[in-house]
C-alpha positions as CSV (number, residue, x, y, z in Angstrom):
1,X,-19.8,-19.9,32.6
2,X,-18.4,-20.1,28.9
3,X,-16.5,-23.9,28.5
4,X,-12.8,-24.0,27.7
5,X,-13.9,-24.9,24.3
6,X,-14.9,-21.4,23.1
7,X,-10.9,-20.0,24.2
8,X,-12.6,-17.0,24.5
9,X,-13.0,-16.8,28.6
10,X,-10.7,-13.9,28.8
11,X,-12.1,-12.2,26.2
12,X,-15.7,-12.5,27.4
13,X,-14.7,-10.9,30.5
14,X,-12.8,-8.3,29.2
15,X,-15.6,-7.4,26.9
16,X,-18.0,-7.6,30.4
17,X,-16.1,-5.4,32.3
18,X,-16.2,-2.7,29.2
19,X,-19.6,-3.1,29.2
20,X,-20.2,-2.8,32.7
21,X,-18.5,0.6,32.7
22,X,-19.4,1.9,30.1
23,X,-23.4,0.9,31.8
24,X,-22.4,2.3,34.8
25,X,-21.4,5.8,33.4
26,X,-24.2,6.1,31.3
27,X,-27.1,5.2,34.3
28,X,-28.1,7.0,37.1
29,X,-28.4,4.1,39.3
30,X,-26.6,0.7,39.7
31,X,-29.8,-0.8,39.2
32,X,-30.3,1.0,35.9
33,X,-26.8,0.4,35.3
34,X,-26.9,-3.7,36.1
35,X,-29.8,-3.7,33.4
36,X,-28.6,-2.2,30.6
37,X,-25.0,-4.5,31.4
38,X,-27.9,-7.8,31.6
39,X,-29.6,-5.9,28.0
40,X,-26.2,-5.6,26.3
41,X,-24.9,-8.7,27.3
42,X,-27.0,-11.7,28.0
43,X,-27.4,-12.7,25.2
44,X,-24.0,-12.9,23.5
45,X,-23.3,-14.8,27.2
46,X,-26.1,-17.5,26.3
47,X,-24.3,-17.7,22.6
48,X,-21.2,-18.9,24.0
49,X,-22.2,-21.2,26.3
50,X,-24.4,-22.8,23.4
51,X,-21.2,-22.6,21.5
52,X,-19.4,-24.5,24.3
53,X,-21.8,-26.6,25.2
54,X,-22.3,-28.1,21.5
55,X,-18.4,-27.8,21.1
56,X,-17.6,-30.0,24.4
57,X,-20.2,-32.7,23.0
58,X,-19.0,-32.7,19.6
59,X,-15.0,-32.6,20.5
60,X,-14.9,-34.6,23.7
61,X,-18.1,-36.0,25.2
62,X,-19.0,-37.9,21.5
63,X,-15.6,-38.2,19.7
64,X,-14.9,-39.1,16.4
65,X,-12.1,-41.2,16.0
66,X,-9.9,-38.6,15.2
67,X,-6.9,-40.6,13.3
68,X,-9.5,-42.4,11.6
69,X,-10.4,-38.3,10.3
70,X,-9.1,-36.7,6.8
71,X,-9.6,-32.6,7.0
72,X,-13.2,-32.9,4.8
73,X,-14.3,-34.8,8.1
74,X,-12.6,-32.2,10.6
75,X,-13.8,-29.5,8.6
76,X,-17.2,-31.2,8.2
77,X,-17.6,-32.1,12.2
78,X,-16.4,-28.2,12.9
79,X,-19.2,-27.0,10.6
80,X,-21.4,-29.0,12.4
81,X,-20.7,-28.3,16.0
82,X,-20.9,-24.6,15.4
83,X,-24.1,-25.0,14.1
84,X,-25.0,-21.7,12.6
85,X,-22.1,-19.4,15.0
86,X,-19.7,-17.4,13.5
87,X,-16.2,-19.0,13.5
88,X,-12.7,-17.0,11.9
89,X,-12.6,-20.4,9.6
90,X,-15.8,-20.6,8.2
91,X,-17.4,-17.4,8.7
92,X,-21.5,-17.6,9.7
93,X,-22.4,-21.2,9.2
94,X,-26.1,-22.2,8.5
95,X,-27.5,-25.3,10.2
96,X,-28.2,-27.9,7.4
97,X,-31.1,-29.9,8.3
């Protein structure tokens, strides 16, 4: 299950149920049809919790202080929890190590 984090819950599902359609027309069994739904979209599923996951630790579980934060520490500590995931304000961000 994605974490409220990602916002993206409805979205995910949405983009499931497509899937699982679109699986379903193109198989001649549900069985066929449940593994190319598990082939298309595990792993985007596993992304997003990863997301969430590192997300929930970084906003919530660890928190900075945030009135203590100017934006190059937001933007830095958003880089950081996305860790390598695509986001619509950074684009793909590599992990710095």
């Amino acid at each position: 299950m994605t974490r409220p984090h990602t916002a993206s819950g409805a979205v995910k599902a949405l983009q499931d149920a497509l899937c699982l359609e679109r699986s379903l027309r193109a198989s001649a069994s549900a069985a066929e049809a449940l593994q190319r739904y598990a082939d298309e979209r595990s792993a985007e599923g596993a992304r997003l919790v990863g997301l969430g996951r590192r997300l929930g630790r970084a906003l919530v579980e660890n928190a900075p202080d945030w009135p203590a934060m100017g934006p190059a520490e937001v933007a830095a500590l958003s880089r950081a929890a996305l860790d390598g995931d695509d986001s619509y304000l950074y684009g793909s961000v590599q992990r710095q190590r």
